[in-house]
Structure formats: C-alpha cells, structure tokens
C-alpha positions as CSV (number, residue, x, y, z in Angstrom):
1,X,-3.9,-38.5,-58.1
2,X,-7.1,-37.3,-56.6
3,X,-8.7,-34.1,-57.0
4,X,-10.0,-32.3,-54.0
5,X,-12.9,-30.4,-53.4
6,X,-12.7,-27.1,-51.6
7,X,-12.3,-27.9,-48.5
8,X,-8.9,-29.7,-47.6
9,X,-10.8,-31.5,-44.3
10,X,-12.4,-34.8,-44.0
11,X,-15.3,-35.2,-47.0
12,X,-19.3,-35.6,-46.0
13,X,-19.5,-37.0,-49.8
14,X,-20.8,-41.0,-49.3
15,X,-17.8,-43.6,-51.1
16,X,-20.3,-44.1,-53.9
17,X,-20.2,-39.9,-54.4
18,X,-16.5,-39.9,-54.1
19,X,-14.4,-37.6,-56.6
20,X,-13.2,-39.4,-60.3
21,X,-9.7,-38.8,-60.7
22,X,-7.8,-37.7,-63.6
23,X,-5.1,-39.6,-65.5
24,X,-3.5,-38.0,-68.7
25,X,-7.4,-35.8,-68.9
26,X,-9.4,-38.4,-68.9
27,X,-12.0,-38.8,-66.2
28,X,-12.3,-42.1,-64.6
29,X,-15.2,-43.1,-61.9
30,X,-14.2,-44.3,-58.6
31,X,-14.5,-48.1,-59.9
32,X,-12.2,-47.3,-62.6
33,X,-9.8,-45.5,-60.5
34,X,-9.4,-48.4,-58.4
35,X,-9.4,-51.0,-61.4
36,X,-6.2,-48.7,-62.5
37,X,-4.6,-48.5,-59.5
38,X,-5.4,-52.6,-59.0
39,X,-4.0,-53.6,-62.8
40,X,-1.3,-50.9,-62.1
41,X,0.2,-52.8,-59.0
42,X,0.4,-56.3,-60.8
43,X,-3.0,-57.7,-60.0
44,X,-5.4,-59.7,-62.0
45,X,-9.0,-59.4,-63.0
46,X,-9.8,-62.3,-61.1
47,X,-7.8,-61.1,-58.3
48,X,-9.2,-57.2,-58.3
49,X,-13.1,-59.1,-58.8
50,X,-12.5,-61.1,-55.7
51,X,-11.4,-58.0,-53.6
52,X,-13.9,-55.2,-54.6
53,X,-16.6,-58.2,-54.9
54,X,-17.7,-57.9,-58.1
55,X,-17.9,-60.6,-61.2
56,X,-14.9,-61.5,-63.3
57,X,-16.5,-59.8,-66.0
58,X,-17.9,-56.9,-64.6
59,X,-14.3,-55.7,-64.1
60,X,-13.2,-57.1,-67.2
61,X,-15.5,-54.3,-68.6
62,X,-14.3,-51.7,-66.6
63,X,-10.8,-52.4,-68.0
64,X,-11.9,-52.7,-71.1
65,X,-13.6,-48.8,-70.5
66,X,-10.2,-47.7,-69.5
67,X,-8.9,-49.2,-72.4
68,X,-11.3,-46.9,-74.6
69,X,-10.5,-43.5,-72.4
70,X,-7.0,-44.3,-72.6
71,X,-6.5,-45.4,-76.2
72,X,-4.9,-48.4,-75.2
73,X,-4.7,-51.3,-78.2
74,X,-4.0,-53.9,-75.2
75,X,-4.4,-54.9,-72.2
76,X,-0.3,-55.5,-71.9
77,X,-0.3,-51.3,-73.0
78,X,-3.1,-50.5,-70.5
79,X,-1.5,-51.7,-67.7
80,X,2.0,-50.3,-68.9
81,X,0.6,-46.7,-69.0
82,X,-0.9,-47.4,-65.7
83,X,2.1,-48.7,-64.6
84,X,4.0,-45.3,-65.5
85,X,1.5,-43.0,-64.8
86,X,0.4,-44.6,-61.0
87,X,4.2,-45.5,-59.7
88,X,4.8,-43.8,-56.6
C-alpha cells in the first residue's frame, strides 16, 4: 500500500524520491518495496535482479534487510508474510 502525500494529483517527486511504504509499521525504501512486492508474486532473486538491473546479490541484501524489519527467521517466512500481506 502506498502512502500519499498531500496532494492526491500526479507527484513532481523524481522515482529515486518516491514515498517508502508501510507494511505491518515498518518502513521500507522504494527498492525494498518492490523486492517485496517481486518475492511476494513468486519471483526469484535472480529473476527480480535481472528486471530492476541490479546484481544477484545486491538484492539478495535487500531481502535479507526485509528479513531484519520484518522479523522473518527465513526466507520461506519472508515471502509467506509478503505473500499475505501484498495479495490483492
């Protein structure tokens, strides 16, 4: 879920500016937002790397970071929570 600003038209902020979201009130960055959303829907690390064009390991990190803010044990109970918390 996003959070918006004050204004409810079209945002001047630059995609690298762009709002964090909130998931169970924790923060997340825009990278980890889409990390969750990405693990959430079934896809790999390899996979979200390749789309977003980062290394294998730099998002291997970021899931690891969400990991930490979540509390998650696993990566198997990471991507479950995301799983419940991001379904449509």
């Amino acid at each position: 879920m996003m959070e918006s600003g004050p204004s409810s038209g079209p945002s001047s902020v630059s995609p690298d500016q762009a709002p964090v979201i909130a998931l169970e009130g924790v923060h997340l960055t825009r990278r980890e937002a889409q990390i969750a959303r990405d693990l959430a829907h079934g896809h790999s690390i390899t996979a979200i790397a390749e789309t977003l064009g980062i290394s294998k390991k730099t998002a291997a990190i970021h899931r690891d970071n969400l990991r930490g803010k979540l509390n998650c044990a696993t990566s198997s109970e990471l991507i479950a929570l995301l799983a419940r918390a991001l379904k449509p």
